[in-house]
C-alpha positions in Angstrom: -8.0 7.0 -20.6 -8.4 7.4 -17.2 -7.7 4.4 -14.7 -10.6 2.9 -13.1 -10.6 4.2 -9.2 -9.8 0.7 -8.5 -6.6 0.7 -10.4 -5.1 3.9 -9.4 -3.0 2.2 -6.4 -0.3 1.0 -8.9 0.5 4.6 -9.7 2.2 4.4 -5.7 2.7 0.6 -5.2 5.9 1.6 -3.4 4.8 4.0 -1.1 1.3 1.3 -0.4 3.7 -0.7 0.0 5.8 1.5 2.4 3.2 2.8 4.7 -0.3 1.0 4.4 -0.8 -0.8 7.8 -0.4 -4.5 8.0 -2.7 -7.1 9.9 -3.3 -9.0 13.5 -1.9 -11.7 13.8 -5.1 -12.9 15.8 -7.0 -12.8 12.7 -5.1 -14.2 10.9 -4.8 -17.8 13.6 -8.8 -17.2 13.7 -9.6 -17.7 9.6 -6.6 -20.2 9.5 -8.6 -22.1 12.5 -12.3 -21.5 11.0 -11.0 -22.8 8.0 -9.8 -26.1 9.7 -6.4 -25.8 7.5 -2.5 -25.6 8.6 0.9 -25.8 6.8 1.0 -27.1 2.9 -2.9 -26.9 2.5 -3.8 -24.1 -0.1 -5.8 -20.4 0.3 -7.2 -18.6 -2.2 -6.5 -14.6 -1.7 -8.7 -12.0 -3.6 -6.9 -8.8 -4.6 -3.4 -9.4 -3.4 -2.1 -6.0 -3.7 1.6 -6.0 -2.6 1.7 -8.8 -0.5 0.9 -7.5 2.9 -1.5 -10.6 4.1 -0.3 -12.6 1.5 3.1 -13.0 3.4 1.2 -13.3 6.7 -0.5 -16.4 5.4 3.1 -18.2 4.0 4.8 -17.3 6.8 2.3 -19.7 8.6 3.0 -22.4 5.9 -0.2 -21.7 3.3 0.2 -22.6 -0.1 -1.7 -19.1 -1.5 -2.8 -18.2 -5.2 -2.9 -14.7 -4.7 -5.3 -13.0 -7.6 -4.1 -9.5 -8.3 -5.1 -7.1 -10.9 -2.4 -4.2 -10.8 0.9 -5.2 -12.7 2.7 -2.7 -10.6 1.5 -4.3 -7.0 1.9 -8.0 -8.2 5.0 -7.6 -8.9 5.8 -6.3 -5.6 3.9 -8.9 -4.0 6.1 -11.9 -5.6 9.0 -9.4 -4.5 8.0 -9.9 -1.3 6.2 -13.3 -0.5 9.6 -15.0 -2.5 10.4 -16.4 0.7 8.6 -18.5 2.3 8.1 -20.7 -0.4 4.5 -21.5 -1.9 3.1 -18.1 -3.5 1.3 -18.2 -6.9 0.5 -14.6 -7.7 -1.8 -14.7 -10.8 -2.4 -11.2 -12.9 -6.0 -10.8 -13.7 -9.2 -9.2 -12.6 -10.9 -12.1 -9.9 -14.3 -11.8 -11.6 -12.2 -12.8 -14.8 -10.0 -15.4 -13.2 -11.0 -19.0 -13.9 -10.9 -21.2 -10.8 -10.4 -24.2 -13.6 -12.4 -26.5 -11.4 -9.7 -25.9 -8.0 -11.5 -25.2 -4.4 -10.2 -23.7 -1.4 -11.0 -24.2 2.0 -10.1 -20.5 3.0 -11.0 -17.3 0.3 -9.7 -14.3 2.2 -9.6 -10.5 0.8 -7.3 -7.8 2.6 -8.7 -4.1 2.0 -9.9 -5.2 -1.4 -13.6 -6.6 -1.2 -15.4 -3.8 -2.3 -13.8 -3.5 -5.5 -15.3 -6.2 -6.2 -18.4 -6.2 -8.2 -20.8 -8.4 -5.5 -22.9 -10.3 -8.5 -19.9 -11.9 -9.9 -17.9 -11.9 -7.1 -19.7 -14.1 -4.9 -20.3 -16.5 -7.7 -16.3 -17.1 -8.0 -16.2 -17.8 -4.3 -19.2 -20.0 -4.6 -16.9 -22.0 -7.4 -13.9 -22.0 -5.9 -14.6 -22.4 -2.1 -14.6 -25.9 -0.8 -17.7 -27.2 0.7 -18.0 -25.6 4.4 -15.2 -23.4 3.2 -14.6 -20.3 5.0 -14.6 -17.1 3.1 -13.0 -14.1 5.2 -12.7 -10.2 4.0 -11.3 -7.8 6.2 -10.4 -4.4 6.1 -8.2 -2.2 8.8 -9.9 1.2 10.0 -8.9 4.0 12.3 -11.1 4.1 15.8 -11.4 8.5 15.2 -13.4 8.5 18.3 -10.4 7.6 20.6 -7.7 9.4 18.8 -6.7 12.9 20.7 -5.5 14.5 17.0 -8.9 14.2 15.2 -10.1 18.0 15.6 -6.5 19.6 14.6 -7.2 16.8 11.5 -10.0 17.9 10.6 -9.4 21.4 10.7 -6.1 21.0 7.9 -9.1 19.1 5.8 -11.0 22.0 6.2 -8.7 24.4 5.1 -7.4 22.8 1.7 -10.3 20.4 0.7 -13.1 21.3 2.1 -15.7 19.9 -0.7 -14.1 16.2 0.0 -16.6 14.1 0.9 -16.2 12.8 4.4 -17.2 9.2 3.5 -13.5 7.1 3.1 -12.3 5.5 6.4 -9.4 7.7 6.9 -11.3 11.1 6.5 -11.0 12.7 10.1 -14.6 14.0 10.0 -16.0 10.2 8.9 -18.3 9.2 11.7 -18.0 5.9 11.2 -15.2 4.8 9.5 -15.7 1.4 10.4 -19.1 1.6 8.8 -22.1 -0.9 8.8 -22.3 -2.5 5.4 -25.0 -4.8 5.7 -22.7 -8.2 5.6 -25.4 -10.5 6.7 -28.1 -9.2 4.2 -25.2 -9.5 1.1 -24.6 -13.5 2.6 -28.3 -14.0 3.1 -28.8 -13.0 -1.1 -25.8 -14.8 -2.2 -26.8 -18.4 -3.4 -24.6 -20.9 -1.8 -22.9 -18.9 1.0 -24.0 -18.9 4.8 -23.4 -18.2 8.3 -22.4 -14.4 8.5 -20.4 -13.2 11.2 -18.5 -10.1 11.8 -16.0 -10.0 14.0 -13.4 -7.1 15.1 -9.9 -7.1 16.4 -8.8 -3.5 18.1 -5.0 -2.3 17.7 -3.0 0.5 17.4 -0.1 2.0 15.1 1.7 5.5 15.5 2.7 7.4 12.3 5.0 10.7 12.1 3.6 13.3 9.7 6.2 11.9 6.9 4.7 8.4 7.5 0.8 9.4 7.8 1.2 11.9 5.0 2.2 8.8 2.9 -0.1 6.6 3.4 -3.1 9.4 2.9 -1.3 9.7 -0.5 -2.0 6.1 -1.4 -5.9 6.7 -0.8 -8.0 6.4 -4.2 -9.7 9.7 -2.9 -6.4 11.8 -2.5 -5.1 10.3 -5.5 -7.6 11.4 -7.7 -7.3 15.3 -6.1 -5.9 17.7 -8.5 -2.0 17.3 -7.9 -2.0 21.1 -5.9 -4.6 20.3 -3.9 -3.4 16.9 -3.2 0.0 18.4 -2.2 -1.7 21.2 0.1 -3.8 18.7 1.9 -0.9 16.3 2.7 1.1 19.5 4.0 -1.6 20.5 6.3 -1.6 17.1 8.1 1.7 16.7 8.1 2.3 19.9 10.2 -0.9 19.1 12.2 1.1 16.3 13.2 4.3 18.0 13.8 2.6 20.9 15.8 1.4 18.2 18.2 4.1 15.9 19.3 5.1 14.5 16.2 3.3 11.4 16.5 -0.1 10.5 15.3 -1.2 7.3 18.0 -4.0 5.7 15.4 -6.5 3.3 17.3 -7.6 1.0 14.6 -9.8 -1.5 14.5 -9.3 -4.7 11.4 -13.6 -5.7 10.7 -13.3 -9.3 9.6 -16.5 -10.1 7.7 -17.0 -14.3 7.5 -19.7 -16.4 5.7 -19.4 -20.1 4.8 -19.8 -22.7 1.6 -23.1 -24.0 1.2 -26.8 -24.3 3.1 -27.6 -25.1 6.4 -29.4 -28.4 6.3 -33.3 -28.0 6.7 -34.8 -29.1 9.9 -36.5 -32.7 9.9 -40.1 -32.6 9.7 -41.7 -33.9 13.3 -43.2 -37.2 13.2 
């Protein structure tokens, strides 16, 4: 039986591991501020994976339960969050994890949200997250406009996969990778959650072809490519990166998506 799409990461939890990008550290003081929290107070991450933001949190002190699905991935995150101290990673599906009456005052979820079916999903949060808690998803995504290799990307897509839909964040031809996903109308129907805000925090990494051709192979879309296919598309980039320089200089931006616990009070009626 075939893996759901969400699932196929542990097939290359090394390589994820290896070459997907980590986080700002500015986002990362931000949610800890907005949250009101410091060292030996407890978060609540959705979809761990192999620890990236996970050890980003610890490292400031956070007690996390990380909730990750993939046995593969959890494993590598307790690999890697062993030090610092104070990392729970628990196996399971979130919309199947039992918060067991616990609340946060931070739920965050690194490039994993929107695996996660939104009906049941939000209910967990609004169970688990503390009242005025903050709940923070974020996902990293390349700023195409600004990058001078797009075109000679685009063209090695062309030639091997052209029928690949040009809708996931790192396709060359995706005009807006960083997409609008309609945060503040998904808060405004979700009982018990508040306050949208989206909020974005501009970087940069460089990858070689070796590097960038690696993390394209931990993509859900490339990994579900016939294995040829898969292999002649990572080729083309790869020597679409080596034909210019070497070096791929990714402008990315990370879109932090925040909502809060509860409901606004309602105005006082005038006397």
């Amino acid at each position: 039986m075939a893996l759901p799409r969400r699932l196929v990461f542990g097939d290359v939890a090394v390589s994820y591991d290896r070459h997907r990008p980590t986080y700002p550290q500015p986002l990362v003081d931000d949610l800890i501020d907005l949250a009101g929290i410091g060292a030996g107070d407890r978060a609540l991450e959705v979809g761990a994976g192999t620890g990236k933001a996970t050890a980003l949190f610890a490292a400031r002190g956070l007690r996390v339960l990380a909730i990750e699905p993939s046995p593969s991935m959890a494993a590598l995150a307790r690999r890697n969050c062993a030090e610092p101290p104070g990392v729970e990673v628990v196996e399971t599906d979130f919309e199947r994890w039992d918060p067991r009456g616990q609340t946060f005052a931070l739920i965050y979820s690194a490039q994993a949200w929107h695996w996660i079916d939104p009906d049941v999903g939000y209910r967990r949060v609004r169970e688990a997250l503390a009242p005025d808690g903050v709940l923070g998803v974020f996902w990293n995504r390349p700023a195409w406009g600004r990058s001078e290799l797009r075109d000679a990307l685009i063209a090695a897509y062309e030639v091997t996969v052209p029928d690949l839909e040009p809708d996931g964040p790192l396709h060359p031809a995706n005009q807006a990778p960083d997409g609008d996903d309609g945060w503040p109308a998904a808060i405004d129907t979700a009982d018990g959650l508040h306050a949208p805000e989206l909020r974005r925090y501009p970087w940069s990494i460089d990858y070689t072809g070796d590097e960038y051709a690696g993390l394209l192979s931990t993509l859900s879309e490339v990994r579900l490519l016939e294995p040829a296919r898969r292999q002649a598309l990572l080729s083309a980039v790869r020597a679409a990166i080596e034909t210019h320089g070497g070096t791929l200089q990714m402008p990315m931006v990370t879109r932090l998506c925040l909502a809060r616990r509860g409901r606004p009070a309602a105005p006082r009626a005038r006397a």
